[in-house]
C-alpha positions as CSV (number, residue, x, y, z in Angstrom):
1,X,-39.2,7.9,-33.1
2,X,-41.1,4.7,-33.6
3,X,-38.2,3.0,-35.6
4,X,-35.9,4.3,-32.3
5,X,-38.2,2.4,-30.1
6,X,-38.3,-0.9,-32.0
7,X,-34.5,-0.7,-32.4
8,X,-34.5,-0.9,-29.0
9,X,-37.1,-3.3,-28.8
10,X,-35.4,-6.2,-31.0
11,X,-32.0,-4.8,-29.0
12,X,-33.9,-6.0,-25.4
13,X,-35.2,-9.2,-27.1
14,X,-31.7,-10.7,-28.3
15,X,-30.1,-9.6,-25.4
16,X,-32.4,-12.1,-23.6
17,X,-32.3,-14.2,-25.9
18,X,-28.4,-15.1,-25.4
19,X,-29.0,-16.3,-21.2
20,X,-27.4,-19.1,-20.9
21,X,-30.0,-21.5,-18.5
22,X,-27.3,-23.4,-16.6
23,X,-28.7,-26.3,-13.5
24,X,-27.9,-25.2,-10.2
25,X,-27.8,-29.0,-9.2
26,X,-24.5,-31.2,-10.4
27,X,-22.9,-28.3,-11.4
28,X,-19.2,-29.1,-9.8
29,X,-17.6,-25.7,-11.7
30,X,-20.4,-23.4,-13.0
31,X,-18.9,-20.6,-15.6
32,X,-19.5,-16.8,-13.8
33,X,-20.4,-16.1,-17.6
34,X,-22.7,-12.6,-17.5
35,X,-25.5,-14.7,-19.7
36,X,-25.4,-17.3,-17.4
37,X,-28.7,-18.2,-15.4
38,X,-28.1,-20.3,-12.5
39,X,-31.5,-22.3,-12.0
40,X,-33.4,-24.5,-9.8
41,X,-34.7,-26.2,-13.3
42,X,-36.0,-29.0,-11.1
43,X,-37.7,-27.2,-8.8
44,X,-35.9,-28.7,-5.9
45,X,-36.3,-25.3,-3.3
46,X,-39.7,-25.0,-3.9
47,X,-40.7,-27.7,-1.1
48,X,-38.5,-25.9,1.4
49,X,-40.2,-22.5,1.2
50,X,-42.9,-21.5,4.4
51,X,-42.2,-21.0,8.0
52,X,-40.9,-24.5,10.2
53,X,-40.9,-24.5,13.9
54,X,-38.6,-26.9,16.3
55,X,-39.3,-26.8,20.1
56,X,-38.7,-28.6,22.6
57,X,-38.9,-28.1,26.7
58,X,-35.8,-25.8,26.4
59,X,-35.3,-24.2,23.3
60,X,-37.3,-23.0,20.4
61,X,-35.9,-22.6,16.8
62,X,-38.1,-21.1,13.9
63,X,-36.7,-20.2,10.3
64,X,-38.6,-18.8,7.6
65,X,-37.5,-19.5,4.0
66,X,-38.3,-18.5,0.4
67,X,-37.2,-19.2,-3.0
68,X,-35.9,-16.6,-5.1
69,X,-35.9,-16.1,-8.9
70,X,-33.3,-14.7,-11.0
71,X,-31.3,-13.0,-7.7
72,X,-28.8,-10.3,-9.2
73,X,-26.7,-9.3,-5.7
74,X,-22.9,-9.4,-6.6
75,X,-21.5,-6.6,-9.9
76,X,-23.6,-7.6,-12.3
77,X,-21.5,-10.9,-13.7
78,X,-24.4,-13.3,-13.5
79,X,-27.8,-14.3,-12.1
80,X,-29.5,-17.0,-10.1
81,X,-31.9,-18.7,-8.0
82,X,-31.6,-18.8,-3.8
83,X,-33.2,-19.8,-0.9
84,X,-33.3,-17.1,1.5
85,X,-34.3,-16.9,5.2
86,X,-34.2,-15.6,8.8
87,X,-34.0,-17.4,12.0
88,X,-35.8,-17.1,15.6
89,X,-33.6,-18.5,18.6
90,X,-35.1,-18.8,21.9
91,X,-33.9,-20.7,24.7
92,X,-35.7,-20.9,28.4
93,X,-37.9,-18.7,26.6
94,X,-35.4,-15.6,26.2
95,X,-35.2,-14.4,22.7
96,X,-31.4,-14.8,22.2
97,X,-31.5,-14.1,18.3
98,X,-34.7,-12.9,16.2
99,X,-33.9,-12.0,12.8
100,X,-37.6,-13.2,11.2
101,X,-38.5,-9.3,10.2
102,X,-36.0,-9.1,8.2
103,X,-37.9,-11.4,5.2
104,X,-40.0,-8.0,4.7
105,X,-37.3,-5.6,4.4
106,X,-36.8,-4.5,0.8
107,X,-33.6,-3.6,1.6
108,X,-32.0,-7.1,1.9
109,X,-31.3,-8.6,-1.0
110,X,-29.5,-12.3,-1.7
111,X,-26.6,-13.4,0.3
112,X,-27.3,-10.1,2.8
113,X,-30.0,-12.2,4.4
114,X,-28.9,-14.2,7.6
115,X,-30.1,-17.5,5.8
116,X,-29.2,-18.0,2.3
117,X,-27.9,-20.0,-0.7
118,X,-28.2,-22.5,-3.3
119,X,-26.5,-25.7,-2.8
120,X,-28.5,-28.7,-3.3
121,X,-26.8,-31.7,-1.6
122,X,-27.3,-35.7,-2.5
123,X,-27.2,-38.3,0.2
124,X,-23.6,-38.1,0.1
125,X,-22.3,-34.7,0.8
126,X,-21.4,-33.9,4.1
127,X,-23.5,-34.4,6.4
128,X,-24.1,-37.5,4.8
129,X,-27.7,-39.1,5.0
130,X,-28.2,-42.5,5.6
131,X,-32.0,-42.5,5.6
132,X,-32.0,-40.1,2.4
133,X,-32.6,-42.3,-1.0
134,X,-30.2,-42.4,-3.9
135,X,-32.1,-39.7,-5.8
136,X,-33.5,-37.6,-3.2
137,X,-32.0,-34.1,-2.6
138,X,-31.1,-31.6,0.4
139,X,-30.3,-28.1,0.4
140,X,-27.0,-26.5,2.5
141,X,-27.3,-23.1,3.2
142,X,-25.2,-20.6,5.0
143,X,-26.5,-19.6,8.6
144,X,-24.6,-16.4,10.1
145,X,-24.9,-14.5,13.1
146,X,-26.6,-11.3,12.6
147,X,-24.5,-9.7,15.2
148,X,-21.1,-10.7,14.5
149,X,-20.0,-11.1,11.1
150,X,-17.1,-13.8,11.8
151,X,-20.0,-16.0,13.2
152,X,-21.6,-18.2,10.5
153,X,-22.3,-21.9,9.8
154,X,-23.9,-24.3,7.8
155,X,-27.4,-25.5,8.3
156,X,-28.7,-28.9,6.0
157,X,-32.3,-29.2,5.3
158,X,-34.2,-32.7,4.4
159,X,-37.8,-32.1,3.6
160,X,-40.1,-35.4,4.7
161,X,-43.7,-35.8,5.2
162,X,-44.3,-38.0,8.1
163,X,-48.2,-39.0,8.8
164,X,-49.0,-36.2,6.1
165,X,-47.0,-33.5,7.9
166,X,-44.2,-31.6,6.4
167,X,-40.8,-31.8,8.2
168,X,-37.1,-30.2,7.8
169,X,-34.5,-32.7,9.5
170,X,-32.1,-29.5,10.0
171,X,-28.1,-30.4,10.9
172,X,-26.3,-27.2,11.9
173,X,-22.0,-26.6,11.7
174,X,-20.4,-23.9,13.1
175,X,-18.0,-22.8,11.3
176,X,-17.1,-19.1,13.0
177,X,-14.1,-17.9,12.1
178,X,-10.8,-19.0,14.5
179,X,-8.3,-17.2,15.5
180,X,-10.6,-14.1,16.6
181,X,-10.8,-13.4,20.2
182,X,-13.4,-13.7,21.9
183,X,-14.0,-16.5,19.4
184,X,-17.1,-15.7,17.4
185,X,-20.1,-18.5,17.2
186,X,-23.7,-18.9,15.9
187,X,-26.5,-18.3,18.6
188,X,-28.1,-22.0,17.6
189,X,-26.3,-24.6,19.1
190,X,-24.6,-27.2,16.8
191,X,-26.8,-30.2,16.3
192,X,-30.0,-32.2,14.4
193,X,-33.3,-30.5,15.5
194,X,-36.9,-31.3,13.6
195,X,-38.9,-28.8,12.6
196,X,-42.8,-28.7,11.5
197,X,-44.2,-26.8,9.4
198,X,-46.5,-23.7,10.3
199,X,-49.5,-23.9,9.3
């Protein structure tokens, strides 16, 4: 029985021994190899995580985000590191989307969550940043509609600190699916909003 169990032991141990640690940043073909571990090495979600808030006299647009390690959600093939999140979308203070309980439902896992992904942008990826220096990077993530599944877009973080306060400069793209009637669209409006962070 004991040699069993440290057969299986040393059979555990090499198995994670061959993962593959593969950058998640400058990767323009990454292999879907079952050792490979797509990772933030550098860290570079780890400033976006926490809850921001943009409002203004009209609207008011919250997203919560969190980074998340070692994210296994498609057959098995391969494993990596996301950004998830859910959005609140108020405007004239109606509720016209609230999706923020979903960051505590178990249930949801990787690219189920209405937020999500792992693309970390330099200053000239689309949309391109003039203000953003050479080295600094962004994140593009998916942003869908929760109730219509041919509604989705893009949303592009930039994390600043201006006067000590943490800022996302947010640029959201719908890109809903055409040729679907009535034509499906995100419930934020396309656009650049600001948004602080909560404390």
């Amino acid at each position: 029985m004991r040699f069993l169990l440290y057969l299986v032991l040393i059979m555990f141990s090499s198995c994670k021994a061959q993962q593959v640690i593969t950058p998640i940043f400058d990767n323009d073909s990454p292999e879907r190899d079952p050792n490979n571990y797509f990772k933030d090495v550098d860290n570079d979600f780890d400033k976006f995580e926490g809850t921001w808030k943009y409002q203004d006299t009209l609207r008011e647009f919250t997203i919560k985000l969190e980074k998340k390690d070692s994210v296994n959600d498609n057959d098995g093939s391969y494993v990596y590191d996301l950004l998830i999140g859910e959005y609140l979308y108020k405007e004239n203070n109606v509720e016209i989307v609230n999706t923020l309980s979903d960051m505590d439902d178990p249930t949801i896992i990787g690219f189920n969550h209405n937020i999500v992904g792992n693309f970390i942008a330099h200053k000239f990826n689309r949309p391109a940043c003039d203000n953003c220096s050479l080295d600094e990077r962004r994140v593009t993530l998916i942003i869908n509609n929760p109730t219509n599944i041919d509604g989705m877009g893009w949303i592009t973080l930039r994390h600043i600190v201006v006067d000590g306060l943490e800022q996302l400069e947010a640029t959201i793209k719908d890109e809903s699916l055409i040729g679907v009637s009535p034509k499906p669209r995100l419930d934020v409006p396309n656009g650049n909003y600001i948004l602080i962070k909560e404390p």
